[in-house]
C-alpha positions as CSV (number, residue, x, y, z in Angstrom):
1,X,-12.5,48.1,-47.6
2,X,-15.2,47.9,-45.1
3,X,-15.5,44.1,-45.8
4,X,-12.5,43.5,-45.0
5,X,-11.3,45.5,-42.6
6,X,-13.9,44.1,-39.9
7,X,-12.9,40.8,-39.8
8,X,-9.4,41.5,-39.2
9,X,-10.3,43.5,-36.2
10,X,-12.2,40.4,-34.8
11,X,-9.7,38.5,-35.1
12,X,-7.3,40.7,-33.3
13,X,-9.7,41.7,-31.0
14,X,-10.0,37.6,-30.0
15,X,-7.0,37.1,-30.4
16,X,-6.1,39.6,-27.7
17,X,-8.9,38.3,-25.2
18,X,-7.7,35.0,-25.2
19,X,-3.7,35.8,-24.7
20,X,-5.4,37.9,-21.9
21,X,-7.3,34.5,-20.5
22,X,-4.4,32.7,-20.6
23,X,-2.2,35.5,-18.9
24,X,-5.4,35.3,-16.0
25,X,-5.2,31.7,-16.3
26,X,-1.5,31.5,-15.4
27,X,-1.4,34.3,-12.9
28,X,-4.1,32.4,-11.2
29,X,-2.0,29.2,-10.6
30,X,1.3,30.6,-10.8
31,X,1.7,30.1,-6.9
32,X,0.5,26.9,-6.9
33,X,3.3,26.0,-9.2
34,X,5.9,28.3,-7.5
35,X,4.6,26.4,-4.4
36,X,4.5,23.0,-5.7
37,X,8.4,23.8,-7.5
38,X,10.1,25.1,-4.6
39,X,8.2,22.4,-1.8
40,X,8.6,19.4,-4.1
41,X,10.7,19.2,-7.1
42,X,13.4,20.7,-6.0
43,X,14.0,19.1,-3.0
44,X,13.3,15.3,-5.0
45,X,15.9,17.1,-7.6
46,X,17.8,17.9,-4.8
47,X,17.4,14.3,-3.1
48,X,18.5,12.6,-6.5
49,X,21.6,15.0,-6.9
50,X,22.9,13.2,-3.5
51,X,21.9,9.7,-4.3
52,X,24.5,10.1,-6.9
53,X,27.2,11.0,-4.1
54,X,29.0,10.0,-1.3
55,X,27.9,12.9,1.4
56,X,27.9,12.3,5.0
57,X,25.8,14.9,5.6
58,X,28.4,17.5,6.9
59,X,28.5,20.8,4.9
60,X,26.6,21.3,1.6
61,X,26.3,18.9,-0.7
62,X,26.9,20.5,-3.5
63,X,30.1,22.4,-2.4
64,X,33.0,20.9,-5.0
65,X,34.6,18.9,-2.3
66,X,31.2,16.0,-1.7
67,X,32.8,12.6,-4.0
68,X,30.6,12.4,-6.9
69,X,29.8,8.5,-7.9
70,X,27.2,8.1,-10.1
71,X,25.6,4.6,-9.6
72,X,27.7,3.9,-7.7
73,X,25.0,3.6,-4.3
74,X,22.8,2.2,-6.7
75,X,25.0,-0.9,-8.0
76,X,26.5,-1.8,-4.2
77,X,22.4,-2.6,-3.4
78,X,21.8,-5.1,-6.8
79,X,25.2,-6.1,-7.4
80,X,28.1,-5.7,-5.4
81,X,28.4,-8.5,-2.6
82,X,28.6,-6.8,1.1
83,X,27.0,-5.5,3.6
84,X,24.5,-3.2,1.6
85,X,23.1,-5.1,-0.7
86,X,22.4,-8.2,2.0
87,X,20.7,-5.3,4.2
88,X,18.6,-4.2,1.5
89,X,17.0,-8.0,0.4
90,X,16.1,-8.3,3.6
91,X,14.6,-5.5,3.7
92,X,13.1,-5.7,0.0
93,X,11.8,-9.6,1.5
94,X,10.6,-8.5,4.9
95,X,8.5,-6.0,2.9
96,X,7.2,-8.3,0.0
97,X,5.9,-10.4,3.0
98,X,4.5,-7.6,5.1
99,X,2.6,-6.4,1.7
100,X,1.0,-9.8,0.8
101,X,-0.2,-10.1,4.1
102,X,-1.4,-6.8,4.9
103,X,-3.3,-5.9,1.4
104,X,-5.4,-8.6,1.1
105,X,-6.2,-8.7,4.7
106,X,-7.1,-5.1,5.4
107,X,-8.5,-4.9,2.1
108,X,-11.3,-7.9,2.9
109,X,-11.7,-6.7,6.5
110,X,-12.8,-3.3,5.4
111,X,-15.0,-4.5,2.9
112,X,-16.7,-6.7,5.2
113,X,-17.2,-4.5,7.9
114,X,-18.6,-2.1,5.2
115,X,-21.6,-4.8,4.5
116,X,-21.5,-5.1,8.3
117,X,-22.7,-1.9,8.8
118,X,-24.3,-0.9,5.9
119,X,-26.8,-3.4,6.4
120,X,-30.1,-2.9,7.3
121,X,-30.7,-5.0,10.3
122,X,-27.9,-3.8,12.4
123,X,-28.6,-1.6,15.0
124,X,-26.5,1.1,16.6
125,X,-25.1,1.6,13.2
126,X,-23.2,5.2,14.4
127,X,-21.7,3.4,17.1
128,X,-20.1,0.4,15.4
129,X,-19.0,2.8,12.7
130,X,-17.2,4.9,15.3
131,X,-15.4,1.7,16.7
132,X,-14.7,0.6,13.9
133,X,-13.2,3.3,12.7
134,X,-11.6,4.7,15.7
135,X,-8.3,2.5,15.5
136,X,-7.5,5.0,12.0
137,X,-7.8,8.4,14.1
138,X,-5.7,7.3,16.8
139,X,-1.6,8.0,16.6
140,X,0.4,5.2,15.3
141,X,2.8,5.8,18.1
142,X,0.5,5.4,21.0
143,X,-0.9,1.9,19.4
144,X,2.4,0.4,18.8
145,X,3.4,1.4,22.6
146,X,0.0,0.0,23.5
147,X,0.9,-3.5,21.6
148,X,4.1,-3.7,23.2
149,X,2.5,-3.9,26.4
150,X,-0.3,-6.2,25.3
151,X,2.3,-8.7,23.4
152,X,5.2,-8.3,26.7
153,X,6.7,-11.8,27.9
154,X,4.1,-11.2,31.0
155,X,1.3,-9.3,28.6
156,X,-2.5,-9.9,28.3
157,X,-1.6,-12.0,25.0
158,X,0.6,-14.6,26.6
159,X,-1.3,-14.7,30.0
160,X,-4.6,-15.3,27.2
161,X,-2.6,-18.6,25.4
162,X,-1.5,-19.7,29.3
163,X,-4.8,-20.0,30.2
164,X,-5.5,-22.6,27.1
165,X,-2.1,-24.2,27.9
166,X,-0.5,-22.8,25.1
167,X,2.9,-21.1,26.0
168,X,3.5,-18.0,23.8
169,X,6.7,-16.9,22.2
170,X,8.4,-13.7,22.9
171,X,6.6,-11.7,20.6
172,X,8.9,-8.8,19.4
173,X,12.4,-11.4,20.1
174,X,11.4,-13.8,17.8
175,X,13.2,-14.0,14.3
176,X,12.1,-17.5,13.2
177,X,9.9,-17.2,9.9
178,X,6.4,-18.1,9.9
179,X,6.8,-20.5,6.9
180,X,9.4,-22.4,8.3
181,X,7.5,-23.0,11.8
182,X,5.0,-24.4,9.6
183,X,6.9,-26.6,7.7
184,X,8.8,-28.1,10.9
185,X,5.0,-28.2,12.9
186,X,3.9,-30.6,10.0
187,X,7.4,-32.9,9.8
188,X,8.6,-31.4,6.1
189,X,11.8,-29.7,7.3
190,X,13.7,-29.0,10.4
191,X,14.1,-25.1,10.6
192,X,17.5,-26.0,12.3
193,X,19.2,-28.0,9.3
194,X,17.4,-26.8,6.6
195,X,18.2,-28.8,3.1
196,X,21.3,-28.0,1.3
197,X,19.8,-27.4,-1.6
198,X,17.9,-24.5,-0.1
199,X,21.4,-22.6,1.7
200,X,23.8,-23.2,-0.7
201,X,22.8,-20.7,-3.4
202,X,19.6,-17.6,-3.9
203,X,19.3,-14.6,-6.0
204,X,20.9,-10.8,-4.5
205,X,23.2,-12.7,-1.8
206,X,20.3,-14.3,-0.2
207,X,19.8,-18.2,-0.4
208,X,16.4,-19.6,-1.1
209,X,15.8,-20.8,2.6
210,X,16.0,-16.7,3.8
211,X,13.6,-16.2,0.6
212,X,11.6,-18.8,1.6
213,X,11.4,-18.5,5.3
214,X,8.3,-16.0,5.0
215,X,7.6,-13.1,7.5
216,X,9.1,-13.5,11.1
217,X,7.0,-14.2,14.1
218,X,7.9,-9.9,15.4
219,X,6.7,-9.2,12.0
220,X,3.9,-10.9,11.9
221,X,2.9,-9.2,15.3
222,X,3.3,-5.7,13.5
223,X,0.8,-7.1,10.4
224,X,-1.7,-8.1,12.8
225,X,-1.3,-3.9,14.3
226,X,-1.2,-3.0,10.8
227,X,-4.4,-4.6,9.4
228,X,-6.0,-3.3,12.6
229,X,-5.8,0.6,12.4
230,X,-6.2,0.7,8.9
231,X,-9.2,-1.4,7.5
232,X,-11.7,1.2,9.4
233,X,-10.3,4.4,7.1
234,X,-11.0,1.6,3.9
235,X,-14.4,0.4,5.6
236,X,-15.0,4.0,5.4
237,X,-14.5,4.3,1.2
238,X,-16.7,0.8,1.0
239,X,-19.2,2.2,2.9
240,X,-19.6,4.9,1.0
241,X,-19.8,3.5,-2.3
242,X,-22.1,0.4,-1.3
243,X,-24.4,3.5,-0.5
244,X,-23.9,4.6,-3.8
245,X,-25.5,2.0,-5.1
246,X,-29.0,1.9,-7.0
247,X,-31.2,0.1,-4.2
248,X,-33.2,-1.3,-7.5
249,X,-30.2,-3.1,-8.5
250,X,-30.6,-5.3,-5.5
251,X,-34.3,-5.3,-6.1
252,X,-34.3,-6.5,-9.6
253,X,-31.4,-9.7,-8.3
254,X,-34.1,-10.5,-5.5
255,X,-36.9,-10.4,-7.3
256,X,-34.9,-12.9,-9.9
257,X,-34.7,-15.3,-7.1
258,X,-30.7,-14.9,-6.5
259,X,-29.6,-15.5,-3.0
260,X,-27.7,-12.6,-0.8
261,X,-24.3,-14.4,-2.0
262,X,-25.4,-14.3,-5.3
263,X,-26.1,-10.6,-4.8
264,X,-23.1,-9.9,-3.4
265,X,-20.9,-11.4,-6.1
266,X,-22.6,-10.7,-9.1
267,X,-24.4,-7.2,-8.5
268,X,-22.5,-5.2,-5.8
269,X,-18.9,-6.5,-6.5
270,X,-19.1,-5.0,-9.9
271,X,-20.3,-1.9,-8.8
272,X,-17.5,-1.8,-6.4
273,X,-14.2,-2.2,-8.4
274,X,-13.4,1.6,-8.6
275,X,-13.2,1.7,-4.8
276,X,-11.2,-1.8,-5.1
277,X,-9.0,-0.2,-7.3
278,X,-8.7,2.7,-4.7
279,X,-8.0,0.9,-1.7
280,X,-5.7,-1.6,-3.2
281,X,-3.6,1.1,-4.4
282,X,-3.9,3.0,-1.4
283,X,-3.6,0.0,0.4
284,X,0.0,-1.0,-1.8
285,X,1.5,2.4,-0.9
286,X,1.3,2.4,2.6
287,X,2.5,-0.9,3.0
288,X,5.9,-0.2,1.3
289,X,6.1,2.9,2.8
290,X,5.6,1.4,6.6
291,X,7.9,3.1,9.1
292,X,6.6,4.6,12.2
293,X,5.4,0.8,13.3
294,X,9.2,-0.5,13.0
295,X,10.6,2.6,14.5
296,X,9.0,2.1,17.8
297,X,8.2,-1.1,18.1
298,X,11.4,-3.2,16.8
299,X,13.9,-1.0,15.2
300,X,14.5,-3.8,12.8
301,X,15.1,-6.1,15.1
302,X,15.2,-9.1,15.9
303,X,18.1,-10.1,13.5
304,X,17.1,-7.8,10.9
305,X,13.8,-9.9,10.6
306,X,11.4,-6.5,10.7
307,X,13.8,-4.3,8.2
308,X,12.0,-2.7,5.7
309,X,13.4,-0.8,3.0
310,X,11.7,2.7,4.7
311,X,14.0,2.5,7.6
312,X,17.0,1.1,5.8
313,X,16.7,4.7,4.2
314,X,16.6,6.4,7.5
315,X,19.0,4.3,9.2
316,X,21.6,4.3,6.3
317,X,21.3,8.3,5.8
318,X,20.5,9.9,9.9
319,X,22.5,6.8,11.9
320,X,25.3,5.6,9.6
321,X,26.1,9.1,8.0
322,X,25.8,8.0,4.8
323,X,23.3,9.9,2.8
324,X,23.5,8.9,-0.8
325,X,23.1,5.2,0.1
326,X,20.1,6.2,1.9
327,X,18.7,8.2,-0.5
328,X,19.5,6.0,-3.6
329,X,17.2,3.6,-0.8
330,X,14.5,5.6,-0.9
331,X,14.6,6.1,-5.1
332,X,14.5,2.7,-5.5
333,X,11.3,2.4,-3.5
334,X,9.8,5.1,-5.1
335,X,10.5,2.9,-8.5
336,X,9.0,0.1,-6.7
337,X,6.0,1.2,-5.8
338,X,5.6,3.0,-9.2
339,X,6.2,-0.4,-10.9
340,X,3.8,-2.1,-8.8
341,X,1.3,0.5,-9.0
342,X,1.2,-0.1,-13.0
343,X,0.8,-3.6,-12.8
344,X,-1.9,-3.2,-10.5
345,X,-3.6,-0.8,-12.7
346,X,-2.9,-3.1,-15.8
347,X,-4.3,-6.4,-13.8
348,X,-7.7,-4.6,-12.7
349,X,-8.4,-3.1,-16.3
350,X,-7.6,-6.2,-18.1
351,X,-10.2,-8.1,-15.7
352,X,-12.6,-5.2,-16.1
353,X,-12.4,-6.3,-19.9
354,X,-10.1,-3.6,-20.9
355,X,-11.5,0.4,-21.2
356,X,-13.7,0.3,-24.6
357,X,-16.3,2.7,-24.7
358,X,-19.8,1.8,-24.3
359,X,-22.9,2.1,-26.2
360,X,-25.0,2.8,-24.0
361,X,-25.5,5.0,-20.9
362,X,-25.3,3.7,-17.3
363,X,-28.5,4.5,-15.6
364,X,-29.6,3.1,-12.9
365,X,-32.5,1.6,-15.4
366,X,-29.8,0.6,-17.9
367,X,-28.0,-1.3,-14.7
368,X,-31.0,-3.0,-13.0
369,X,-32.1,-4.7,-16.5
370,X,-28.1,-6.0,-16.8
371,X,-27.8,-7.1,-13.7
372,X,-31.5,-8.6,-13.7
373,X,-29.8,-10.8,-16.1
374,X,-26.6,-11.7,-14.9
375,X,-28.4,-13.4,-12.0
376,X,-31.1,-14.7,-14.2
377,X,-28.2,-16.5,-15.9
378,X,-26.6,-17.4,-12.3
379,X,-29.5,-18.4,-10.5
380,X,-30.7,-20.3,-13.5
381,X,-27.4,-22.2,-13.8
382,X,-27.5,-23.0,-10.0
């Protein structure tokens, strides 16, 4: 009886203590979640509940009376021909431009003013930093008013290109694309009779020549902003994980004769590709959420050459009254960047040679033998 009688009351008596760590476990992070529910979910619940309406924002929206319509503000931006959907590809190509400008370029300024100042030789390293950097802390607002001064008709810009003889264009009134200005400077095309071929059909209501006409000269004045006040935060996360690296790496490469490009490419790029990851993510979520730029600076303007999809959604739902369209706006970019967020995630594991386990521990000794020969295999193919 004894026998068995003692193990059952073990296993009651665990049995108990872990429904009682659970219990602690949930009371512990229940307001977290209560926070987190009635903060977030339920208003994006909320949000998608009137992207399937037609409320003008008067009243409740979910009183009986708000038209219920499904897809309907879904469909009018992909395929029903008007207004909506022409507004929204421009948007949707303004943006596309604005992100494969501003990624690449913020990403490689960062990670060069990273090896900048993480090198050695410089001096006054906590004063370039805080330049550098600066530009990140300092309200979006206040350098978009700034700019607007600097790139004015009579600004510090123009009066610059009138001193060379070079007579600026007005900066922020200027909806000619940047593609198309280069293919009339070098004789291809004429941007004012552009070729038949290239008006006379496109996909979502927009012919190839608007596709094709690349970002407009206002947007590519609020790029050059962009890429400014945010590579210092991103020079910040390169910074910190080029310091994170095993100085006897870079010993071992020297000592195998490879030169500081060699070093560069072959031993700290490597080592860098989780922060690459990071920014480029980062990077790709800002971008298509960019708003407080075109809300001060060109309120989409000039002919709807600086609309992005983030103020289409404010401008549809707080200015035209119609909150579902504006909402089902902001869904869709949600989806967006989602989408592009996996194929980003897919692209940089499929060139990191996919995520197979290794063998061995990464030490830094482990590290400085492979990388001793990786540029033992460069230097001795150079």
């Amino acid at each position: 009886m004894a026998g068995t009688t003692i193990p059952a009351r073990r296993g009651r008596f665990r049995g108990s203590t872990a429904m009682r760590d659970n219990l602690a476990g949930w009371l512990f992070v229940a307001p977290v979640v209560i926070i987190l529910g009635l903060f977030m979910l339920l208003p994006i619940l909320m949000a998608l509940w009137v992207s399937l309406t037609d409320w003008n924002g008067q009243g409740s929206p979910f009183r009986s009376g708000v038209p219920f319509v499904g897809t309907g503000n879904y469909t009018r931006l992909f395929t029903e021909d008007g207004l909506a959907r022409q507004d929204f590809m421009t948007s949707i190509r303004n943006n596309i431009y604005y992100v494969a400008i501003v990624v690449p370029a913020q990403t490689v300024l960062a990670l060069g003013l990273a090896v900048i100042v993480n090198s050695r030789m410089l001096k006054g390293k906590t004063f370039f930093r805080a330049a550098f950097f600066f530009p990140s802390v300092t309200s979006s607002v206040a350098i978009s008013v700034v700019f607007l001064f600097i790139f004015a008709n009579s600004g510090a810009v123009t009066s610059l290109l009138g001193v060379f003889g070079i007579d600026g264009p007005d900066w922020f009134s200027d909806s000619r694309g940047i593609l198309h200005l280069l293919l009339g400077a070098v004789g291809l095309v004429d941007p004012s009779a552009p070729p038949a071929a290239l008006t006379s059909g496109g996909p979502f209501g927009l012919s190839w020549w608007e596709w094709l006409s690349g970002p407009s000269v206002a947007m590519t004045t609020i790029i050059m902003l962009v890429v400014w006040t945010t590579s210092g935060t991103f020079m910040l996360m390169f910074l910190a994980a080029l310091q994170d690296i095993p100085v006897t790496l870079e010993e071992a490469s020297m000592l195998d004769g490879a030169g500081r490009w060699q070093r560069f490419r072959y031993v700290t790029l490597p080592m860098l590709k989780p922060t690459l990851f990071l920014v480029l993510t980062l990077g790709l979520i800002s971008t298509w959420q960019v708003f407080d730029q075109i809300y001060v600076m060109s309120q989409g303007k000039p002919s709807k050459t600086t609309l992005t999809p983030a103020f289409l959604s404010y401008q549809t739902a707080f200015r035209s009254f119609d909150y579902g369209s504006g909402t089902a706006i902001s869904f869709v970019l949600f989806m967006i960047i989602v989408v592009m967020t996996l194929i980003q995630r897919w692209i940089m594991r499929e060139r990191n040679g996919g995520s197979r386990p290794r063998r061995h521990a990464h030490t830094p000794a482990h590290a400085s033998a492979h990388a001793s020969a990786r540029t033992s295999a460069r230097t001795g193919r150079s």
